[in-house]
PyMOL Python script that loads the backbone (N, CA, C, O; Angstrom):
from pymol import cmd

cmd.read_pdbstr("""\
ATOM      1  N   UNK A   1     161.421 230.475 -75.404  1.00  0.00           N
ATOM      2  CA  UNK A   1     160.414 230.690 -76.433  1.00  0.00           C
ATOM      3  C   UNK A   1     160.347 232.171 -76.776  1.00  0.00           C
ATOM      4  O   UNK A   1     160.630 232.987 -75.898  1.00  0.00           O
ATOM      5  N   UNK A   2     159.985 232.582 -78.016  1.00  0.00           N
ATOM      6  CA  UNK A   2     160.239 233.775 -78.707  1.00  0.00           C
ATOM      7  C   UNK A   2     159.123 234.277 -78.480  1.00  0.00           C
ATOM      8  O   UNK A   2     158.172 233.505 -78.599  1.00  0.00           O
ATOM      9  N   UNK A   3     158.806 235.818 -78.051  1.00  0.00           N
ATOM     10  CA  UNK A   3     157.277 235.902 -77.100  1.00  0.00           C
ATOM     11  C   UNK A   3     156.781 237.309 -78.191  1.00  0.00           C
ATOM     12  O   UNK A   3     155.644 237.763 -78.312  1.00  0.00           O
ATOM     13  N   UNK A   4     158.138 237.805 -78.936  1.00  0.00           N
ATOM     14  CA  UNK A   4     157.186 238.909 -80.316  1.00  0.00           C
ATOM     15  C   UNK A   4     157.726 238.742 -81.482  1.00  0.00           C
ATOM     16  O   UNK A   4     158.795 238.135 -81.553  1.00  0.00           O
ATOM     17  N   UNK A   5     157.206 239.160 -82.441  1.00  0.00           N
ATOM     18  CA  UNK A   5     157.869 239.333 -83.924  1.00  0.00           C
ATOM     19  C   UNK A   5     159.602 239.978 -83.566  1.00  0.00           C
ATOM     20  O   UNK A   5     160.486 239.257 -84.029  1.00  0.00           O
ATOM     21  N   UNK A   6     160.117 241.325 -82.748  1.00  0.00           N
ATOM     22  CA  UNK A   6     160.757 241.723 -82.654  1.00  0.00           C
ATOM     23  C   UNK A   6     162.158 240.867 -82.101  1.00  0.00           C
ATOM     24  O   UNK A   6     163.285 240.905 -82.594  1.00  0.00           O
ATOM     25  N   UNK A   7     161.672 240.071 -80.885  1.00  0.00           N
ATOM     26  CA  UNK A   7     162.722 238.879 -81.008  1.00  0.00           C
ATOM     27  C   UNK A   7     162.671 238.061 -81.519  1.00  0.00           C
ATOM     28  O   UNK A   7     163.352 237.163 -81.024  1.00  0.00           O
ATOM     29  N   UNK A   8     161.846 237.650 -82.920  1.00  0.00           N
ATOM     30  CA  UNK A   8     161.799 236.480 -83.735  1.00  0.00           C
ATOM     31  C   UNK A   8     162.725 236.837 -84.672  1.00  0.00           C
ATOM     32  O   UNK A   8     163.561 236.077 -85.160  1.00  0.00           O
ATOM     33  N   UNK A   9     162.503 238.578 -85.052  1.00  0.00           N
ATOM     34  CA  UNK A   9     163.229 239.066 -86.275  1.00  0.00           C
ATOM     35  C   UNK A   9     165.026 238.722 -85.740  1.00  0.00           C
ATOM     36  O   UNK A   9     165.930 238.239 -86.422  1.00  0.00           O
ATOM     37  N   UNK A  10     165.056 239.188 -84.287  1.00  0.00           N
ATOM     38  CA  UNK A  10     166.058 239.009 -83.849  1.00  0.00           C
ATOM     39  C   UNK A  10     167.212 237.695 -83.490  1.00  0.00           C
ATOM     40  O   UNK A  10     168.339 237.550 -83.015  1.00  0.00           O
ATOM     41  N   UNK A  11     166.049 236.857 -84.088  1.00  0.00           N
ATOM     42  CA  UNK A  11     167.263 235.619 -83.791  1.00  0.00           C
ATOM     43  C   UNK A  11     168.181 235.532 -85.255  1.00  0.00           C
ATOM     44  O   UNK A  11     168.046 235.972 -86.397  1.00  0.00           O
ATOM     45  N   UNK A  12     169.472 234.464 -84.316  1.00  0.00           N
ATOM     46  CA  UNK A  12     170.028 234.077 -85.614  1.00  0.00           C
ATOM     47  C   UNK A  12     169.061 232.871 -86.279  1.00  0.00           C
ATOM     48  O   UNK A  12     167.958 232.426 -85.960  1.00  0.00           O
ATOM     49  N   UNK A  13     170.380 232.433 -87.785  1.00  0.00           N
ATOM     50  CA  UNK A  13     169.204 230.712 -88.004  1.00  0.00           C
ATOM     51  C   UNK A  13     169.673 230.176 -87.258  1.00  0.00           C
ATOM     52  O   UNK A  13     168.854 229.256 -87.264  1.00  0.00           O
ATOM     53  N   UNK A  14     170.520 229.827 -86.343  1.00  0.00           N
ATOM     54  CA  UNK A  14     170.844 228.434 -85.862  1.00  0.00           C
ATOM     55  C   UNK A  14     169.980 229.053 -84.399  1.00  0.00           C
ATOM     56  O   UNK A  14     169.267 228.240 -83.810  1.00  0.00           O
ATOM     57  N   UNK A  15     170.038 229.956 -84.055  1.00  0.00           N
ATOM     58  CA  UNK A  15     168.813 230.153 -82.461  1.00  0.00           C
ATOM     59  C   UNK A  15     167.736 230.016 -82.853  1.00  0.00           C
ATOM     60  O   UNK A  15     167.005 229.654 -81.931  1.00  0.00           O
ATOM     61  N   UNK A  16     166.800 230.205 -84.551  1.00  0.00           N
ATOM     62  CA  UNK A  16     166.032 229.750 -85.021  1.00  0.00           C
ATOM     63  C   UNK A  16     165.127 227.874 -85.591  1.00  0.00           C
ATOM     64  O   UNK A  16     164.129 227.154 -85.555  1.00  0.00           O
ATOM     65  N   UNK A  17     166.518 228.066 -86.042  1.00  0.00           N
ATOM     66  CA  UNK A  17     166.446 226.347 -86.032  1.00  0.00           C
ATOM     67  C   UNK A  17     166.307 225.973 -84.512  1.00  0.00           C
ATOM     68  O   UNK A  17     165.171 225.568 -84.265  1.00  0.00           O
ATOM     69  N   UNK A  18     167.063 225.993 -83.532  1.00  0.00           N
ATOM     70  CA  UNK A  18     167.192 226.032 -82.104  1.00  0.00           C
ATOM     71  C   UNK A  18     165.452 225.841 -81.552  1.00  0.00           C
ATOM     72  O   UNK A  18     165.016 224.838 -80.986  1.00  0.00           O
ATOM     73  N   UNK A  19     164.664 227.078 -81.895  1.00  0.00           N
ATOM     74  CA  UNK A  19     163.584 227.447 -81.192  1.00  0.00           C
ATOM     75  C   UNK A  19     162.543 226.485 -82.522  1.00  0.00           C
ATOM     76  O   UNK A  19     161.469 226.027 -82.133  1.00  0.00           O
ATOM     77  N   UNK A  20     162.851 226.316 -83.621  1.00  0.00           N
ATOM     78  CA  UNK A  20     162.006 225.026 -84.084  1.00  0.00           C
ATOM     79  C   UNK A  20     162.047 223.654 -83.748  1.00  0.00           C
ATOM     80  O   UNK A  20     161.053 222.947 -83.581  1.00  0.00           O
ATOM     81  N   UNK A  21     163.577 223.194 -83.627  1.00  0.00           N
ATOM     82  CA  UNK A  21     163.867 221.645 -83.335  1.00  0.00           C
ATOM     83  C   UNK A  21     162.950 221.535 -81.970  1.00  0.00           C
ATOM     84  O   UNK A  21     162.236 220.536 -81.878  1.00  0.00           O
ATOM     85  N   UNK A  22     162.930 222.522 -80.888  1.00  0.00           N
ATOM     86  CA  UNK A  22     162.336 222.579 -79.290  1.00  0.00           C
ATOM     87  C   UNK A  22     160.971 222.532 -79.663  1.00  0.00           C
ATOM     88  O   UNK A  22     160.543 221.378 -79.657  1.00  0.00           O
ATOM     89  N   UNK A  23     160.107 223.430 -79.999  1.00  0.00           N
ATOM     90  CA  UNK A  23     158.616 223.217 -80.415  1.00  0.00           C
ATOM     91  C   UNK A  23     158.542 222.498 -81.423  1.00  0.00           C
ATOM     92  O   UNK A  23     157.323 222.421 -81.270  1.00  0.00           O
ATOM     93  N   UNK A  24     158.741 221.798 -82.461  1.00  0.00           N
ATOM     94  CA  UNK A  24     158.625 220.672 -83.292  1.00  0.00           C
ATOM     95  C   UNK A  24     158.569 219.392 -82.486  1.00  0.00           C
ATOM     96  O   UNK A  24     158.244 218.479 -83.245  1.00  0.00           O
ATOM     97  N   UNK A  25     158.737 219.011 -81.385  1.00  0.00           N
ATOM     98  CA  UNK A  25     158.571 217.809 -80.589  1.00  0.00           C
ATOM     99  C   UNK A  25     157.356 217.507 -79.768  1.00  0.00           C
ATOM    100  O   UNK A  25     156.935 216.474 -79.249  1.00  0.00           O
ATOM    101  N   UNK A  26     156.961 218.650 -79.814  1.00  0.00           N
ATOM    102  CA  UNK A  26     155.509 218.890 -79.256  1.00  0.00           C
ATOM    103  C   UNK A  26     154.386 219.053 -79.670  1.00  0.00           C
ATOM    104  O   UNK A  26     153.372 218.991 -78.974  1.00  0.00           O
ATOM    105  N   UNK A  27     154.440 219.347 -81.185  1.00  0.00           N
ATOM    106  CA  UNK A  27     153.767 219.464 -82.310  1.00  0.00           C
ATOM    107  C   UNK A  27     153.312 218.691 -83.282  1.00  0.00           C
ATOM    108  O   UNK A  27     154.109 218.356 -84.158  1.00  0.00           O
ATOM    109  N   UNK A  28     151.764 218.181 -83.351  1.00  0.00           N
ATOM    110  CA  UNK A  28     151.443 217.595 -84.432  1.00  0.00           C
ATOM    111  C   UNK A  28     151.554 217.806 -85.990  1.00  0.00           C
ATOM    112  O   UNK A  28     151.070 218.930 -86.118  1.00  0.00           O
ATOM    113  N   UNK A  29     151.842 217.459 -86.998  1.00  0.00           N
ATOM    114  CA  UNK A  29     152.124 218.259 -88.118  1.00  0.00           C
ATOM    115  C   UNK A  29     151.163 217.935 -89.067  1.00  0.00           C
ATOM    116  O   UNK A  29     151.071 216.827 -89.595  1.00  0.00           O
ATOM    117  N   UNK A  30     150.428 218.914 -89.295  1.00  0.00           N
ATOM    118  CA  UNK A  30     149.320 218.832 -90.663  1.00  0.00           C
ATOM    119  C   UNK A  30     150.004 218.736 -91.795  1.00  0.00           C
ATOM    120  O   UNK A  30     151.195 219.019 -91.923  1.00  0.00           O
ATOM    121  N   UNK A  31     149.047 218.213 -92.899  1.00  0.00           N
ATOM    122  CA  UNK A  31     149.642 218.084 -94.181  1.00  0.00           C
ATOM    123  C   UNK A  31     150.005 219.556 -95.129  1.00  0.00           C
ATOM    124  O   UNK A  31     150.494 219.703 -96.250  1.00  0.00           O
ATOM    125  N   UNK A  32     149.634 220.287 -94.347  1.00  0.00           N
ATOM    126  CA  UNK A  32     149.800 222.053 -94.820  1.00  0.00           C
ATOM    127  C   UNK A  32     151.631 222.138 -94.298  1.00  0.00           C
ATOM    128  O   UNK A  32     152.435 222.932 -94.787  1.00  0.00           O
ATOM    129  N   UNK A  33     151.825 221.515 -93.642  1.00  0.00           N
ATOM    130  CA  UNK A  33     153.165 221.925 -93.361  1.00  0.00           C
ATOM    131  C   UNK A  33     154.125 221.160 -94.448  1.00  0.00           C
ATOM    132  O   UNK A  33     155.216 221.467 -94.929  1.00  0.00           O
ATOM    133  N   UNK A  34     153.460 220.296 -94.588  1.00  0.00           N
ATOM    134  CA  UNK A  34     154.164 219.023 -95.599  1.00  0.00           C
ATOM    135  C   UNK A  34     154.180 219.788 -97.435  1.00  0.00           C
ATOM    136  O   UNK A  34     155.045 219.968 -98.293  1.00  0.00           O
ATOM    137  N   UNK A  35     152.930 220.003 -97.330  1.00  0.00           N
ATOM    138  CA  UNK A  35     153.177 220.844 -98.503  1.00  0.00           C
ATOM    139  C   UNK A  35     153.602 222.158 -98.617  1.00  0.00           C
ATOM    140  O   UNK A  35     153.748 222.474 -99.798  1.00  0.00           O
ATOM    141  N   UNK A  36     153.877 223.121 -97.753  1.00  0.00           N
ATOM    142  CA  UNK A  36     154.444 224.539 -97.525  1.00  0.00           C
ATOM    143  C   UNK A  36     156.091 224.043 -97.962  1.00  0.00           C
ATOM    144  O   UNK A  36     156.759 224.550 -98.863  1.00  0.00           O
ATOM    145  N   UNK A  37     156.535 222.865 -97.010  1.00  0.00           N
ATOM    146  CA  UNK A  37     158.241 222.701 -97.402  1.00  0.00           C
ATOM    147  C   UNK A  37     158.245 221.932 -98.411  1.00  0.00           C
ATOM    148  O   UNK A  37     159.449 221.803 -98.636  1.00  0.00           O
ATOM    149  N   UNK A  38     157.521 221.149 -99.408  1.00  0.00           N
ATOM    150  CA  UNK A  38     157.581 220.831-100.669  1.00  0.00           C
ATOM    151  C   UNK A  38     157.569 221.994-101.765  1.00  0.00           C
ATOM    152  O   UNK A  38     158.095 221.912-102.875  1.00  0.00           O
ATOM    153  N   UNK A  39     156.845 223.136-101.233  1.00  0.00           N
ATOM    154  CA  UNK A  39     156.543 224.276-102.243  1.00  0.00           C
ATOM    155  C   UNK A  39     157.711 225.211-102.073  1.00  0.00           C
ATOM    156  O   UNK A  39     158.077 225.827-103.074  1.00  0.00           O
ATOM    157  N   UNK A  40     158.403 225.414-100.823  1.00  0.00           N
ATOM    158  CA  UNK A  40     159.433 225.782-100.430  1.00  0.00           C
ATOM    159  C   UNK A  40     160.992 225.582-101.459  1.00  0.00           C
ATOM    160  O   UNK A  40     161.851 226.226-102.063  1.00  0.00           O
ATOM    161  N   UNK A  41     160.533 224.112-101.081  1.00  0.00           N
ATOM    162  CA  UNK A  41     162.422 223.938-101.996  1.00  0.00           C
ATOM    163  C   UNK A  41     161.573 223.775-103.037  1.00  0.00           C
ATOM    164  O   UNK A  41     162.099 222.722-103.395  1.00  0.00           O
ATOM    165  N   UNK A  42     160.670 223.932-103.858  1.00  0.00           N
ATOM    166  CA  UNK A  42     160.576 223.566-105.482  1.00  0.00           C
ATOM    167  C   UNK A  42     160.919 225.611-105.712  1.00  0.00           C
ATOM    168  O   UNK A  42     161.441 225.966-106.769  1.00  0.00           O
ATOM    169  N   UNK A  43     160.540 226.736-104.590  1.00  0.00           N
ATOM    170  CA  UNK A  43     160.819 227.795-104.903  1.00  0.00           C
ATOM    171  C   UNK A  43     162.517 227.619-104.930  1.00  0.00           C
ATOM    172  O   UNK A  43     163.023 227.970-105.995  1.00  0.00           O
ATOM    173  N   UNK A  44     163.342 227.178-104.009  1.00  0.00           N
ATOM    174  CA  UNK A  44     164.380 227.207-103.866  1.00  0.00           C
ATOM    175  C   UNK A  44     165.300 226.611-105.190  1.00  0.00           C
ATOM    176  O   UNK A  44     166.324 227.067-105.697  1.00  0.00           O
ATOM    177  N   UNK A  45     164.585 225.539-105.488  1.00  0.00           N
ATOM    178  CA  UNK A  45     165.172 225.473-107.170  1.00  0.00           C
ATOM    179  C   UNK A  45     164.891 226.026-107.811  1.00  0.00           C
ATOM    180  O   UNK A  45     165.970 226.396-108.274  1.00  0.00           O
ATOM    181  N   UNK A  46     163.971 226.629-108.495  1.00  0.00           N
ATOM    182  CA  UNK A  46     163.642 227.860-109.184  1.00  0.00           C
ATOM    183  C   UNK A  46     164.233 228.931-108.911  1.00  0.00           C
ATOM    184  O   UNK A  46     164.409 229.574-109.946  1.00  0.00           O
ATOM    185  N   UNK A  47     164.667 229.490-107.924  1.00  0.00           N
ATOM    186  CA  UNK A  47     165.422 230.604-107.686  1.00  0.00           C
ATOM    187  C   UNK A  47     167.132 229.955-108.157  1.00  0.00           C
ATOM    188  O   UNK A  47     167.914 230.689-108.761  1.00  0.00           O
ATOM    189  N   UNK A  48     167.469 228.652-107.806  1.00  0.00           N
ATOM    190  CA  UNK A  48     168.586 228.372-108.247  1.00  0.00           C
ATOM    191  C   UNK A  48     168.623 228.640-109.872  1.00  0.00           C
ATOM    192  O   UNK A  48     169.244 229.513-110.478  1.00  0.00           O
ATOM    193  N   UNK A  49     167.748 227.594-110.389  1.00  0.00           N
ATOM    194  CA  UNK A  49     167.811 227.798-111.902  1.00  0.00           C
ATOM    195  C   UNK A  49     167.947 229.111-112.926  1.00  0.00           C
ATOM    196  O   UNK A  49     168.621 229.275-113.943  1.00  0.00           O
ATOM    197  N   UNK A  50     166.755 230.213-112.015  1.00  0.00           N
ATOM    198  CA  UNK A  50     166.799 231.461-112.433  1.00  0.00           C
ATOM    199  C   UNK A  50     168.235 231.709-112.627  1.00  0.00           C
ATOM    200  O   UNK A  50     168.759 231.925-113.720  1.00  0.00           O
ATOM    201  N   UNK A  51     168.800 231.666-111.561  1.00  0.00           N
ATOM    202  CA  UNK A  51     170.459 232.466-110.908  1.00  0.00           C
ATOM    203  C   UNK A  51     170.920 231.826-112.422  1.00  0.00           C
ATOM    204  O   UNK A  51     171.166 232.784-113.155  1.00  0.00           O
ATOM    205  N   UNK A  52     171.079 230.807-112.989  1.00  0.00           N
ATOM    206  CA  UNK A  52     172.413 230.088-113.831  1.00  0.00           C
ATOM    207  C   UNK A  52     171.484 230.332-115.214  1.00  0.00           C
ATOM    208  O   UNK A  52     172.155 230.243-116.242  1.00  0.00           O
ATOM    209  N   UNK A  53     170.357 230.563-115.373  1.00  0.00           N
ATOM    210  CA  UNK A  53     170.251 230.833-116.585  1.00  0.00           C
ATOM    211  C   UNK A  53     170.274 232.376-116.835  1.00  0.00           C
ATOM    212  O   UNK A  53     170.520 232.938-117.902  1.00  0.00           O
ATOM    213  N   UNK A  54     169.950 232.975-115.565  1.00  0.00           N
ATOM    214  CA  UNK A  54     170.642 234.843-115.551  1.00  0.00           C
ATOM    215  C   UNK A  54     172.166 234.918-116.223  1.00  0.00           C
ATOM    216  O   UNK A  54     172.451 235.554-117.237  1.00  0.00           O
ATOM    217  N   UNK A  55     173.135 234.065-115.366  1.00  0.00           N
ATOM    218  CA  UNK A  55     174.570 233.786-115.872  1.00  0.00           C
ATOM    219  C   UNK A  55     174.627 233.752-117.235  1.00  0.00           C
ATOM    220  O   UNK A  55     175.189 234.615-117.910  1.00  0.00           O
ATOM    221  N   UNK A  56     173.927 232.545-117.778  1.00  0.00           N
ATOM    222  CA  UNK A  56     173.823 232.563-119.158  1.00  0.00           C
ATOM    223  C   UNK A  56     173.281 233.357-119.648  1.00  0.00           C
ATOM    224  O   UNK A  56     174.116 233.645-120.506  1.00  0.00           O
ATOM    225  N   UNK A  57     172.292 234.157-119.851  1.00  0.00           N
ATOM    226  CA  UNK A  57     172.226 234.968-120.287  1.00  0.00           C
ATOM    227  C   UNK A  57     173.012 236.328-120.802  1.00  0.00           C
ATOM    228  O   UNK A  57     172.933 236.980-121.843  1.00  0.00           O
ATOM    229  N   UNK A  58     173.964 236.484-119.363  1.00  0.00           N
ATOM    230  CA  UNK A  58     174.877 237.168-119.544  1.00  0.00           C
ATOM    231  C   UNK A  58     175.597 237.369-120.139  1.00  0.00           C
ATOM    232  O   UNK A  58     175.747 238.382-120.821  1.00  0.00           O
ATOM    233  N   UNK A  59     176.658 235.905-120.007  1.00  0.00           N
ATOM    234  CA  UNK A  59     177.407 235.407-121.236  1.00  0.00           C
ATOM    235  C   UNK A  59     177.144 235.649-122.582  1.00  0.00           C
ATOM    236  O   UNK A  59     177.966 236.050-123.405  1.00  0.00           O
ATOM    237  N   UNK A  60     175.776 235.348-122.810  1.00  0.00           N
ATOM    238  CA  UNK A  60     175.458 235.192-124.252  1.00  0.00           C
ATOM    239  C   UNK A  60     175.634 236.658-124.916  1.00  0.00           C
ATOM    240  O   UNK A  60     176.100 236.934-126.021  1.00  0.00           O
ATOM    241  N   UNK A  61     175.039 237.657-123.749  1.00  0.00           N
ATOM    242  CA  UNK A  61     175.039 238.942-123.829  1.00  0.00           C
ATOM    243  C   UNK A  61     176.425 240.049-124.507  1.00  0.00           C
ATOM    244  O   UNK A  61     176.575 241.017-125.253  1.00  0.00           O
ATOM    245  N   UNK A  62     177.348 238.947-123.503  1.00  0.00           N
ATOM    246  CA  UNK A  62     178.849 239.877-123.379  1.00  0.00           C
ATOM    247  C   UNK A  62     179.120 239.399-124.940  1.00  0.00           C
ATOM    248  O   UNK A  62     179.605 240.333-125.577  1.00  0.00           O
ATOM    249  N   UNK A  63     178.925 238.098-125.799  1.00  0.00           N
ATOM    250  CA  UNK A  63     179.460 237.307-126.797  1.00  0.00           C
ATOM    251  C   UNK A  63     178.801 238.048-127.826  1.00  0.00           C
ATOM    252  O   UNK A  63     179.528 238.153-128.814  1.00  0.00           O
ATOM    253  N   UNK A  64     177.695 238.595-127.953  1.00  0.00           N
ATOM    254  CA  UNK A  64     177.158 238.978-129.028  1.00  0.00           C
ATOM    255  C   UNK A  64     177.810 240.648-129.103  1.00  0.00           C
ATOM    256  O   UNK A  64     178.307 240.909-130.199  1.00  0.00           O
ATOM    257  N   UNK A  65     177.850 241.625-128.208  1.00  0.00           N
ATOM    258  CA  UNK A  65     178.105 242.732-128.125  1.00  0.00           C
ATOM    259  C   UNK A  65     180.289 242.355-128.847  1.00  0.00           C
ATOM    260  O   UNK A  65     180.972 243.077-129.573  1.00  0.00           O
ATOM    261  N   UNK A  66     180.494 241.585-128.478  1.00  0.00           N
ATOM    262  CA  UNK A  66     182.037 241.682-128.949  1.00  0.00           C
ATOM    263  C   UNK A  66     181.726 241.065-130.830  1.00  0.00           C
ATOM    264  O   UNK A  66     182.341 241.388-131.846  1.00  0.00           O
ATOM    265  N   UNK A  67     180.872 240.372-130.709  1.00  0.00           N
ATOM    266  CA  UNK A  67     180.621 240.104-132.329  1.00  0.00           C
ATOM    267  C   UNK A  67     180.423 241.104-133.046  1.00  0.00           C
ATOM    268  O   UNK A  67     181.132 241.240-134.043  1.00  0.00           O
ATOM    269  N   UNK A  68     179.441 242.044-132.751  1.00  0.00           N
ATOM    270  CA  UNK A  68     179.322 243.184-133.356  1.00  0.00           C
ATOM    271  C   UNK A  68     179.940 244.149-133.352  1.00  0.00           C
ATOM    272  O   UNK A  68     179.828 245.049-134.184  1.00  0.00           O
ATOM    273  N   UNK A  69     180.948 244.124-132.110  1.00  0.00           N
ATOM    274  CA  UNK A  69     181.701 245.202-132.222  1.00  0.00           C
ATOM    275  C   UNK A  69     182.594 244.547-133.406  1.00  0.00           C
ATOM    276  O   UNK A  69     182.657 245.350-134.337  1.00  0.00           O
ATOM    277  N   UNK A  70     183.287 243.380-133.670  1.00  0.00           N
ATOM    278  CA  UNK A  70     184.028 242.961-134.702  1.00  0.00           C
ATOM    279  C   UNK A  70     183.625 243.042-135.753  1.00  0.00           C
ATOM    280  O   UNK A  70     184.481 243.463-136.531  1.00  0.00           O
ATOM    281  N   UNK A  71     182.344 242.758-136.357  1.00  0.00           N
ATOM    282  CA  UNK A  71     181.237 242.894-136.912  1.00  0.00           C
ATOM    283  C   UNK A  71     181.364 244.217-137.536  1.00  0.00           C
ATOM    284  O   UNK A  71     181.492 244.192-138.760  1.00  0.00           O
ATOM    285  N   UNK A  72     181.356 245.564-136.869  1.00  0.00           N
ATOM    286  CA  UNK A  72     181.247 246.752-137.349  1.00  0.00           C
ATOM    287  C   UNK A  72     182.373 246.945-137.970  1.00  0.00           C
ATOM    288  O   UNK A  72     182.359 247.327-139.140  1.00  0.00           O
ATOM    289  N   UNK A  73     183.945 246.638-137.070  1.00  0.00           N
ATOM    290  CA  UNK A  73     185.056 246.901-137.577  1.00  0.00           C
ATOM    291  C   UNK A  73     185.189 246.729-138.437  1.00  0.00           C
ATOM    292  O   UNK A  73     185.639 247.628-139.147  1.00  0.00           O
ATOM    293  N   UNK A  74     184.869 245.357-139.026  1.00  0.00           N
ATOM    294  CA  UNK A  74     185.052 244.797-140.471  1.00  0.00           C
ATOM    295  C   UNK A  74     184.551 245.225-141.567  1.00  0.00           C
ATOM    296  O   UNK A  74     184.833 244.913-142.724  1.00  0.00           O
ATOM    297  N   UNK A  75     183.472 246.262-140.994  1.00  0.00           N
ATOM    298  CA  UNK A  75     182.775 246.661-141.950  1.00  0.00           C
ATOM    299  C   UNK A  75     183.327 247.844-142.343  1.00  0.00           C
ATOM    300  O   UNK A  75     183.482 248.203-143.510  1.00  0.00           O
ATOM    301  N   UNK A  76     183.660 248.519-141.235  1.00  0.00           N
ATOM    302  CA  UNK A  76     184.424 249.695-141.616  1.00  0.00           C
ATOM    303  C   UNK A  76     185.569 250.052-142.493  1.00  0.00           C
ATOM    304  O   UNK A  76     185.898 251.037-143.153  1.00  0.00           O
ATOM    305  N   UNK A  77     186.256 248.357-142.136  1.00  0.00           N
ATOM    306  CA  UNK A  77     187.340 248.438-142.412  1.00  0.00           C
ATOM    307  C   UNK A  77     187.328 248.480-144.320  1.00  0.00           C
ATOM    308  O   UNK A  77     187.667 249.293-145.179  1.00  0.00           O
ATOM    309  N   UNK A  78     186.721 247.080-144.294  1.00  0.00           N
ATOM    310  CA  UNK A  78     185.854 246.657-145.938  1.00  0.00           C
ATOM    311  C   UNK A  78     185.697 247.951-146.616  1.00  0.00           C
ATOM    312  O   UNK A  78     186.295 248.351-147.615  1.00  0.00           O
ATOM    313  N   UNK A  79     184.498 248.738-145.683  1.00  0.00           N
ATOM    314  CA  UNK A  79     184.197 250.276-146.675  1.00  0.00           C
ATOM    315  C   UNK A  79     185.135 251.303-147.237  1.00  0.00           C
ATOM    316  O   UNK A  79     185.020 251.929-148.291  1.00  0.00           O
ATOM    317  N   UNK A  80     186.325 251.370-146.108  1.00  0.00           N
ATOM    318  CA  UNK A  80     187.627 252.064-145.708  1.00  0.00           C
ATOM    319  C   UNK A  80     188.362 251.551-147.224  1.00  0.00           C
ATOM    320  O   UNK A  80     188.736 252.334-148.097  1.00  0.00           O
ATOM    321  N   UNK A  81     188.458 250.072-147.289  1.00  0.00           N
ATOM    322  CA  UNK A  81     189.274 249.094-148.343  1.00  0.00           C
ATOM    323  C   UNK A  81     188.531 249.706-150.082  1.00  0.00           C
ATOM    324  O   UNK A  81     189.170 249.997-151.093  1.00  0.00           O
ATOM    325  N   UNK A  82     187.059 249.729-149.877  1.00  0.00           N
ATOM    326  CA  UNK A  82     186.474 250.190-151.036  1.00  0.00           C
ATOM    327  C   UNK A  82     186.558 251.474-151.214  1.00  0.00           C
ATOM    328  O   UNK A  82     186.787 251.533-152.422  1.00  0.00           O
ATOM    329  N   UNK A  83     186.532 252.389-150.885  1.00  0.00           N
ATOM    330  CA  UNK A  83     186.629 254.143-150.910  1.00  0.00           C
ATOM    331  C   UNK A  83     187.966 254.448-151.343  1.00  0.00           C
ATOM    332  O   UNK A  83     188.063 255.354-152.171  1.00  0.00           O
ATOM    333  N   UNK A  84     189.049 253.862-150.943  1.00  0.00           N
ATOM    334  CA  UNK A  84     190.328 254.051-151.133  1.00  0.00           C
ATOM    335  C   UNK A  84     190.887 253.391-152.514  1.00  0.00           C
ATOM    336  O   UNK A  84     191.754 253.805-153.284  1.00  0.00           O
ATOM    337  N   UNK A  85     189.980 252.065-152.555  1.00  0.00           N
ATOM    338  CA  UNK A  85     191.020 251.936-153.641  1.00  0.00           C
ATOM    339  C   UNK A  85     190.003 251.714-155.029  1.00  0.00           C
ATOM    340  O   UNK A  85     190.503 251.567-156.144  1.00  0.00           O
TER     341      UNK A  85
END
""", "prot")
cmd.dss("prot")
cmd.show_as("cartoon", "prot")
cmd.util.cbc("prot")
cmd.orient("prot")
């Protein structure tokens, strides 16, 4: 059993999991625990979702900056086409 914060910080997860599966057998479980790991993974999808719509975002990011860079060229080019001739 883990006797401070300092060897709690210190475990791995699986000596963690380890030191929950052991006191979880001995333990009654309130409905606070039931809803802490429901609120848990609904954070854990949300942090997933964040991640892939960050991605997209990105994407969308990199796609518009090459439009405009084409965007400008053309324009330049167009103005270049009118001045000259």
């Amino acid at each position: 059993m883990v006797e401070s914060f300092e060897q709690l910080s210190g475990l791995s997860d699986q000596e963690l999991v380890g030191e929950y599966n052991s006191i979880a057998r001995h333990t009654a479980l309130g409905l606070g625990f039931y809803r802490d790991e429901i609120h848990r993974r609904q954070l854990e999808r949300s942090a997933a979702e964040m991640e892939s719509l960050t991605t997209r975002i990105y994407r969308l990011t990199v796609c518009v900056a090459v439009l405009t860079t084409i965007s400008v060229a053309a324009s330049v080019v167009a103005l270049a086409v009118a001045v000259s001739g």
